[in-house]
KOLZANU-714094 format. One line per field, with one value per residue: x negated, y negated, z negated of N, C-alpha, C in turn; residue in one letter. Coordinates in steps of 0.05 Angstrom, whole numbers. Atoms other than C-alpha are relative to their C-alpha. Example, Ala and Ser with C-alpha at 12.3 -4.5 7.8 and 13.67 -1.06 7.14 Angstrom:
// residues 2
npx	c(-18_16)
npy	c(24_24)
npz	c(0_1)
capx	c(-246_-273)
capy	c(90_21)
capz	c(-156_-143)
cpx	c(-18_15)
cpy	c(-24_-22)
cpz	c(0_-14)
residu	c(a_s)
//
This chain:
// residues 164
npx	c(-17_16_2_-22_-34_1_-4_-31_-20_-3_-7_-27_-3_-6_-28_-32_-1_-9_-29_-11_-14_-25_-17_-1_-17_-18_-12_-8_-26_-34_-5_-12_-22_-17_-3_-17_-23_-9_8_19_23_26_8_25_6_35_17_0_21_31_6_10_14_15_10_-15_-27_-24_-23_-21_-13_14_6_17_-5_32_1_-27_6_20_-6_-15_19_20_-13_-13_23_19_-9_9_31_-10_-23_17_13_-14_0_18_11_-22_-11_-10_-29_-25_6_31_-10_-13_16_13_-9_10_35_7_-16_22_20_-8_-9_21_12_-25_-10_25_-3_-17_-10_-20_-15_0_-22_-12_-11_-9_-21_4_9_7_16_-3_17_33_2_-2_13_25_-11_10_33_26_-15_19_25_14_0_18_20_-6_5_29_19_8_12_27_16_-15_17_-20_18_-14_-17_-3_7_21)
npy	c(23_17_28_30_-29_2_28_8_-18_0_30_-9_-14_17_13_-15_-1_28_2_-15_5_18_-24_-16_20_1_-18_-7_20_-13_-14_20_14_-30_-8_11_-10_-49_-6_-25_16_3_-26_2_-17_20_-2_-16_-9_12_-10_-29_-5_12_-30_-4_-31_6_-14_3_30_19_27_22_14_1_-14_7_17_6_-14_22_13_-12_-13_20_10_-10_-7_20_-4_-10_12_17_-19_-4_14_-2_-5_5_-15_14_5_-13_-22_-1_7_-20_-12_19_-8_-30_3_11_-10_-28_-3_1_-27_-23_17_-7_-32_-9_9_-14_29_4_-26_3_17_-22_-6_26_10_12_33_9_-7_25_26_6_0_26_11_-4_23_22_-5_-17_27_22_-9_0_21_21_-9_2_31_5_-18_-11_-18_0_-24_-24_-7_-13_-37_-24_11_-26_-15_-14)
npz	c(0_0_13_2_3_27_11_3_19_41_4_-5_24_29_-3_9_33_15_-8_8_24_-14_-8_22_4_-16_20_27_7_-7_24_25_-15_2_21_19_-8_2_35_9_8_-14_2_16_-12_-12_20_17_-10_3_17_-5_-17_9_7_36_-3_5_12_-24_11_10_-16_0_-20_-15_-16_-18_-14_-6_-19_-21_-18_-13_-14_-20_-21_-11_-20_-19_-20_-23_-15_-17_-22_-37_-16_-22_-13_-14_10_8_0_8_-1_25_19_14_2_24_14_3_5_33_26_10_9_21_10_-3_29_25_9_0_26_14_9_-20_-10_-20_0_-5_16_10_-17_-35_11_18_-21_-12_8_-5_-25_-12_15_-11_-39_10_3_-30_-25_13_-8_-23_-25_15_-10_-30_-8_8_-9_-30_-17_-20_3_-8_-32_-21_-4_1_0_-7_24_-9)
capx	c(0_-28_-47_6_66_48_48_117_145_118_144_214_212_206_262_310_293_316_385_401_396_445_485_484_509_564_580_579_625_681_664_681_739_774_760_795_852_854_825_778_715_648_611_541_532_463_442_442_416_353_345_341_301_254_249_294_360_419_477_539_565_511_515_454_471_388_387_455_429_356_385_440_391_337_372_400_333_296_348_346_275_301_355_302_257_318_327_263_260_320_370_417_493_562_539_469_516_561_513_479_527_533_448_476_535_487_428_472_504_437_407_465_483_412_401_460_490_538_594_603_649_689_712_736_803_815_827_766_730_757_729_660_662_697_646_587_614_609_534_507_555_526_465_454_488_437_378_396_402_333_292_285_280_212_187_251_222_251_207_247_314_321_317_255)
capy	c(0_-61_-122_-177_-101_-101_-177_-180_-118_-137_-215_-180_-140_-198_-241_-184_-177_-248_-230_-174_-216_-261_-195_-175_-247_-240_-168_-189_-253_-208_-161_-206_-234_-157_-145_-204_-183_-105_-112_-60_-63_-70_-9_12_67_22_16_80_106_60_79_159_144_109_181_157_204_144_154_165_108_62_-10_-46_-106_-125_-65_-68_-131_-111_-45_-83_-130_-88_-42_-103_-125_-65_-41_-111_-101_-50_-84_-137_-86_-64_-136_-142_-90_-107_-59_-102_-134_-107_-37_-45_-71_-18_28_-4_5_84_66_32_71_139_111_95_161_198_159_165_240_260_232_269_194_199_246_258_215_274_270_202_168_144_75_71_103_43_-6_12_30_-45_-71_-42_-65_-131_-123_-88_-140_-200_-174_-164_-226_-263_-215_-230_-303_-306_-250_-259_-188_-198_-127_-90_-51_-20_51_112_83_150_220_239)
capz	c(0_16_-31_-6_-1_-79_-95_-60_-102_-171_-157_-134_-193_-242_-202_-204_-279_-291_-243_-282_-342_-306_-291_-367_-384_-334_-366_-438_-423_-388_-449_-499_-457_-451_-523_-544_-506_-517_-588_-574_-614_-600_-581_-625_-573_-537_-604_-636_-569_-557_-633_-613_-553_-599_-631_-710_-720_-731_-769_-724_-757_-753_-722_-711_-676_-655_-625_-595_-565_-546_-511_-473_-447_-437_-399_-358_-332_-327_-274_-247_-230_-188_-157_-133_-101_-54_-42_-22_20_56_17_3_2_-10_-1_-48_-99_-102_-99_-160_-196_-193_-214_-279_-302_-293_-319_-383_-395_-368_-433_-483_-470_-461_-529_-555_-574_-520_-494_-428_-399_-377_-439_-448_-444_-373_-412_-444_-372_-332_-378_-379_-299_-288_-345_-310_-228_-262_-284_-206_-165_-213_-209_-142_-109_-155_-130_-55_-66_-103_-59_18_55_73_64_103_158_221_215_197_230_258_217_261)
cpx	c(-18_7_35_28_2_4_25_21_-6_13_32_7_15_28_23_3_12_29_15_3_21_23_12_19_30_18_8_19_31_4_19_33_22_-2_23_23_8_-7_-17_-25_-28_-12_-25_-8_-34_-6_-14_-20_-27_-11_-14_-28_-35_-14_17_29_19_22_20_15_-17_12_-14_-6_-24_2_5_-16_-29_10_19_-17_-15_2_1_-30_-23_15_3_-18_15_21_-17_-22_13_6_-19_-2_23_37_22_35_19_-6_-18_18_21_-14_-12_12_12_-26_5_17_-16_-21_11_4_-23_-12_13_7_-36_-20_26_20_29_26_10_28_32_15_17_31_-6_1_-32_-25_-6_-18_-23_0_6_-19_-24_-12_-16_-31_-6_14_-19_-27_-15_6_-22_-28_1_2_-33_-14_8_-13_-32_-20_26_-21_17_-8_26_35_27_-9_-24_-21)
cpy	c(-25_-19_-15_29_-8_-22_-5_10_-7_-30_12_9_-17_-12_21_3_-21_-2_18_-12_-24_21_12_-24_-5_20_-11_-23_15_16_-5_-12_27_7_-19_-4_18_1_27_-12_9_29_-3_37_-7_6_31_24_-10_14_36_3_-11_28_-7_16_-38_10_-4_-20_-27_-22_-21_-20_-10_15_13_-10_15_38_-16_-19_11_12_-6_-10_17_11_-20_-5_14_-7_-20_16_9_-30_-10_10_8_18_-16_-5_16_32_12_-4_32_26_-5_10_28_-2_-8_18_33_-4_-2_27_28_2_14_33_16_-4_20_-18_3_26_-10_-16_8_5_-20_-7_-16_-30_-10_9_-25_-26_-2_6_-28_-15_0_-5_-22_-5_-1_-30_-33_1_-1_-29_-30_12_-6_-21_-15_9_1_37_4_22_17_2_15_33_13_-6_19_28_9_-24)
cpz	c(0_-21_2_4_-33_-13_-3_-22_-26_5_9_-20_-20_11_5_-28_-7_16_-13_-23_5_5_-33_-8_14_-17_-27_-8_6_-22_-21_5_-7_-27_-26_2_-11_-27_6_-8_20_-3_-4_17_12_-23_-9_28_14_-31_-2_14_-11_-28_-40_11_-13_-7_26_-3_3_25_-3_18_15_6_20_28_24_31_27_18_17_19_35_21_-2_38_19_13_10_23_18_11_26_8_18_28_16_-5_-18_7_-17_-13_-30_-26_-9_-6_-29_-22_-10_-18_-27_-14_-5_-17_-39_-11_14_-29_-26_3_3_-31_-20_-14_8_6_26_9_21_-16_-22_-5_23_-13_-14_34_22_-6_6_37_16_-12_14_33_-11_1_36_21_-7_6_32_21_-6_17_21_5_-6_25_36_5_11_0_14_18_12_-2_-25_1_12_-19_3_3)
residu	c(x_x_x_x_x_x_x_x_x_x_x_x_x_x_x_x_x_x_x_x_x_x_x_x_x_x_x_x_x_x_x_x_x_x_x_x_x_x_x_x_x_x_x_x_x_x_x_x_x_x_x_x_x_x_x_x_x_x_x_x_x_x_x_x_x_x_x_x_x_x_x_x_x_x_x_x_x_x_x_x_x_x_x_x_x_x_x_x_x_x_x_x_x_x_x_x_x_x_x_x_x_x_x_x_x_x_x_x_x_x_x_x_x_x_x_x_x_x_x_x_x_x_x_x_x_x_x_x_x_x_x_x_x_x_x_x_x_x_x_x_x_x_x_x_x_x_x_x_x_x_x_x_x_x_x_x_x_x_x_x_x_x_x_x)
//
């Protein structure tokens, strides 16, 4: 990979990191907005699994809102770096977005049930499935129409446009 390939992708990186935390802010206002509708509470699911992944055993009860926070975020703009790599590299729009968002609600429940935090979401109510699936749209859509306004294409390429 050449020099100025690598410059582009770690400088794509960081400005999708800073759209995803524009994407997280987006999420945690509709959050707040639907919870103060629906009265549902706040979920200590991020927390408890950054906490696992960090190798401590959390109570099933616990709610540690710093770590709430620092998962939620973190989360938000590590996958934002990723989001600004496909804008870079021309992987982008409507499509990239929805796409994206498959990228966030798996990477969540790969995390959380992989941890043992979580239950599959197979096993949810369909009300409570919706939310985080419209919660987490929010995030990749946010996210990406921010990455795509920041990050010129200037690494798509035309090679392999064909399967051969």
């Amino acid at each position: 990979m050449s020099d100025f390939r690598g410059r582009k992708l770690l400088k794509a990186a960081g400005q999708g990191a800073v759209a995803g935390l524009a994407g997280v802010a987006a999420m945690t206002a509709g959050e707040k907005l639907e919870q103060a509708v629906t009265r549902r509470p706040n979920s200590y699911v991020p927390a408890r699994t950054l906490l696992s992944l960090l190798g401590q055993k959390p109570a099933a009860d616990a709610r540690p809102p710093l770590w709430n926070h620092a998962m939620h975020w973190g989360t938000g703009a590590v996958l934002g770096a990723l989001r600004g790599v496909w804008s870079v590299t021309g992987i982008r729009g409507p499509v990239a977005n929805t796409t994206f968002s498959v990228v966030r609600l798996a990477t969540d429940q790969t995390l959380e049930n992989a941890t043992g935090i979580g239950a599959p979401p197979t096993s949810w109510p369909l009300s409570e499935t919706a939310v985080d699936v419209w919660h987490k749209t929010v995030y990749a859509w946010i996210t990406g129409v921010v990455s795509d306004a920041l990050i010129p294409p200037v690494l798509e390429s035309r090679q392999g446009t064909t399967s051969h």
